[in-house]
VMD Tcl script that draws the C-alpha trace (Angstrom):
set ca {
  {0.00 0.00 0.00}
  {0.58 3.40 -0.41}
  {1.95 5.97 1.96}
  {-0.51 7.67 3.87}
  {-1.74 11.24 2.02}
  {-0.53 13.04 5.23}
  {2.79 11.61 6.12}
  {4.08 12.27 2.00}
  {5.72 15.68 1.42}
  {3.69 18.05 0.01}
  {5.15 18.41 -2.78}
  {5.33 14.37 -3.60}
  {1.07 15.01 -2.96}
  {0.82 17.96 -5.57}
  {2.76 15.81 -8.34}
  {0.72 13.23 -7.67}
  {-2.87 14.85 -7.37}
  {-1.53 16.53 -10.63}
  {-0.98 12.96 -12.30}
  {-4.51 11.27 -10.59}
  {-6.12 14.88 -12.16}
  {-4.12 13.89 -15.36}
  {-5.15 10.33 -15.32}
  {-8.72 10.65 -14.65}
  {-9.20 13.43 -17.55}
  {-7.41 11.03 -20.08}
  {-9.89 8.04 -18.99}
  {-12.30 10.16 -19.96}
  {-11.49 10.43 -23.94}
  {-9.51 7.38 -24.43}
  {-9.28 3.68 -22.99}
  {-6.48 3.06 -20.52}
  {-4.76 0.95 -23.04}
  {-4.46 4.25 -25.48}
  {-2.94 6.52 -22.43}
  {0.62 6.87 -22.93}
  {3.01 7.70 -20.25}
  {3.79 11.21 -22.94}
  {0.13 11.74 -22.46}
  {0.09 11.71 -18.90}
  {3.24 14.35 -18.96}
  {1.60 16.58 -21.35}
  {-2.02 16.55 -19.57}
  {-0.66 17.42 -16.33}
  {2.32 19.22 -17.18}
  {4.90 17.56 -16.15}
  {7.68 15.99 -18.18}
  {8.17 12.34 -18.25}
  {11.55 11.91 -16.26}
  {9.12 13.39 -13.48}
  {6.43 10.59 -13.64}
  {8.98 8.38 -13.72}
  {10.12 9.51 -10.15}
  {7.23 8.49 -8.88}
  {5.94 5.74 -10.59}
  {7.20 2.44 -12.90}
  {4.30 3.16 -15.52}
  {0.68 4.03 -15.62}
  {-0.48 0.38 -13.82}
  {1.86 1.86 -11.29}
  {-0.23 4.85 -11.17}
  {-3.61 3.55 -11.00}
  {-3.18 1.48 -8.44}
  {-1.72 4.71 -6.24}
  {-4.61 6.51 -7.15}
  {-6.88 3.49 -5.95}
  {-4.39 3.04 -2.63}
  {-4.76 6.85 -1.77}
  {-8.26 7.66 -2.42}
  {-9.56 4.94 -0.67}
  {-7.17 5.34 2.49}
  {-8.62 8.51 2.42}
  {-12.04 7.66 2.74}
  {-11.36 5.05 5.06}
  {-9.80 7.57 7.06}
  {-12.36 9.93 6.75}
  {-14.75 7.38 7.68}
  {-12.90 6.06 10.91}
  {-13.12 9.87 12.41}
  {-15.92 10.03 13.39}
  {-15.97 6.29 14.81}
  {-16.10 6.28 18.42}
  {-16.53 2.96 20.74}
  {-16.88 -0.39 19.28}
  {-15.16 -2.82 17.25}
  {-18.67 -3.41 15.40}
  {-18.95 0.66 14.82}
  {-15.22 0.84 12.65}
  {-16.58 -2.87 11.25}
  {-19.52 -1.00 9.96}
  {-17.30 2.30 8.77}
  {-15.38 -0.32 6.93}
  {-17.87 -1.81 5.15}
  {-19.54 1.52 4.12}
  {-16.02 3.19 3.17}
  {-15.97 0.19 0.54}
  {-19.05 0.89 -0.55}
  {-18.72 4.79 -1.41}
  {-15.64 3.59 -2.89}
  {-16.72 1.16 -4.94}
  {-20.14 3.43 -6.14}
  {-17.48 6.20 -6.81}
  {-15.61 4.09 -9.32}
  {-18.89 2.23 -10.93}
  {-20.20 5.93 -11.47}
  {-17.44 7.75 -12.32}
  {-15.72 6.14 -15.85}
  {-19.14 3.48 -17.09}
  {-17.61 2.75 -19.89}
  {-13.80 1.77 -19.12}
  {-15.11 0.22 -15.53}
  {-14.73 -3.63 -16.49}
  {-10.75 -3.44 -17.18}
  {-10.34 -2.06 -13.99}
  {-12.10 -3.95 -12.05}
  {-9.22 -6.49 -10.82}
  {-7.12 -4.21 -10.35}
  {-9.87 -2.12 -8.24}
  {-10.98 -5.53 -6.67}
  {-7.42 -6.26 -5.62}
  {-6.47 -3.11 -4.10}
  {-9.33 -2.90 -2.01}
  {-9.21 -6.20 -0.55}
  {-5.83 -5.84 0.10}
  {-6.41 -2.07 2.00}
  {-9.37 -3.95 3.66}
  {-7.29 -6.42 4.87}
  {-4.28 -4.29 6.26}
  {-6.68 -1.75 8.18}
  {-8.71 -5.72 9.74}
  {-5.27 -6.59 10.71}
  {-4.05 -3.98 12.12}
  {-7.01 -4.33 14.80}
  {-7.21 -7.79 15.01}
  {-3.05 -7.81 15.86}
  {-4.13 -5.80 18.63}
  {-6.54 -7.00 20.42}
  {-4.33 -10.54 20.18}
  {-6.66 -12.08 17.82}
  {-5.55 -15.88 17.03}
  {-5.22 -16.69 13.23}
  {-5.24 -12.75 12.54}
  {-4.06 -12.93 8.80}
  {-6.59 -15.52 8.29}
  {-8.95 -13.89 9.29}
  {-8.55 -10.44 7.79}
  {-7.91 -12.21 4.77}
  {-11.36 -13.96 5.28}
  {-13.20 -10.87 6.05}
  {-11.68 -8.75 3.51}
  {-12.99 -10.77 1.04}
  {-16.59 -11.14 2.03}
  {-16.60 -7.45 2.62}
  {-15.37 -6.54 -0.91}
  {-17.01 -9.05 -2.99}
  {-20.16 -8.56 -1.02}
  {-19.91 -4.54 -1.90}
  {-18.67 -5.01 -5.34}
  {-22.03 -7.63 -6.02}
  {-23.79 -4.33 -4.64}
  {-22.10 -1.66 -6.74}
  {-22.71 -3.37 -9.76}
  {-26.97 -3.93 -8.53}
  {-27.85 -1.38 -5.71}
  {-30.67 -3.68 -4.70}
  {-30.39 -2.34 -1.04}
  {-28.72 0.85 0.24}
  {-25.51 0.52 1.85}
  {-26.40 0.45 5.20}
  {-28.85 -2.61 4.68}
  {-25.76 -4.25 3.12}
  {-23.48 -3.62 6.30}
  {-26.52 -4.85 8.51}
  {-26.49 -8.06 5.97}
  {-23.06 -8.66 6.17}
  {-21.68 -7.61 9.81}
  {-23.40 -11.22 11.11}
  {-21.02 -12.89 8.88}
  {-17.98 -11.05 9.75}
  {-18.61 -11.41 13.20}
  {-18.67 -15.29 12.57}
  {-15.64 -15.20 10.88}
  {-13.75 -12.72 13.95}
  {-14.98 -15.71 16.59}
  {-13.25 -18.19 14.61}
  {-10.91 -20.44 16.51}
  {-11.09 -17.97 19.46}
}
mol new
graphics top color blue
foreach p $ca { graphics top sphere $p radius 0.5 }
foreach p [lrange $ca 0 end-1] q [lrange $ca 1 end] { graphics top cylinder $p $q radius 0.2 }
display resetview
């Protein structure tokens, strides 16, 4: 994963909001597979020895952009989360679904090639930010289970990005039985 937004120099942020602004205006008029890394220099207005400081080439790139927008909303979601385990459970779970309706809304057209990459990331921030808490509060099998949970919790709100049968909250409700299962585990 990604540095955290707030511990990365400012100016290591601007370059990079400058190459997510670049990015995301690019996806806009061409498929990812018609960006070039000259592209993404000209749009933001950089040159390309600079991208190259930060990143190995535009997969590189999206999956920072992934990585620090949702870290940010996970964050941002967390804040306000006072008391229980079940109450940053439940921030979780929503965090991954504004995500995940963010990315379905924003680029309709281009969504299905990034969807494993998208899927990947955010089971794999999922997981670090389950087991961080379950390591500690001493949880037995702790990779297992964040690995387990992460899972559930992503597929579960990528099925309901994709349908939006229920509103989010009805989907945390349906799943937070299910990751509490999974916590209890071997305990």
């Amino acid at each position: 994963m990604t540095e955290a937004p707030c511990k990365t120099d400012p100016r290591i942020r601007r370059t990079r909001e400058m190459l997510f602004k670049a990015f995301q205006e690019l996806l806009a008029e061409k498929t990812f597979d018609q960006i070039s890394v000259q592209d993404l220099a000209e749009r933001s207005t950089l040159n390309r020895a600079t991208f190259y400081d930060h990143f190995t080439d535009k997969f590189e790139l999206l999956e920072a952009m992934i990585d620090t927008r949702f870290t940010t909303l996970i964050e941002a979601r967390m804040t306000g989360t006072v008391g229980t385990c079940e109450a940053g459970l439940r921030q979780l779970i929503l965090a991954t679904c504004d995500f995940l309706a963010e990315v379905s809304s924003g680029c309709q057209k281009h969504q299905r090639q990034f969807e494993p990459i998208t899927e990947s990331r955010v089971k794999a921030i999922v997981r670090e930010s389950l087991l961080s808490g379950l390591r500690s509060h001493g949880a037995k099998s702790a990779e297992l289970k964040a690995t387990m949970i992460s899972w559930a919790i992503t597929g579960a709100a990528m099925e309901w990005s994709r349908k939006k049968a229920m509103s989010s909250d009805a989907l945390a409700d349906a799943i937070l039985p299910t990751v509490h299962v999974a916590l209890q585990a071997g305990e």
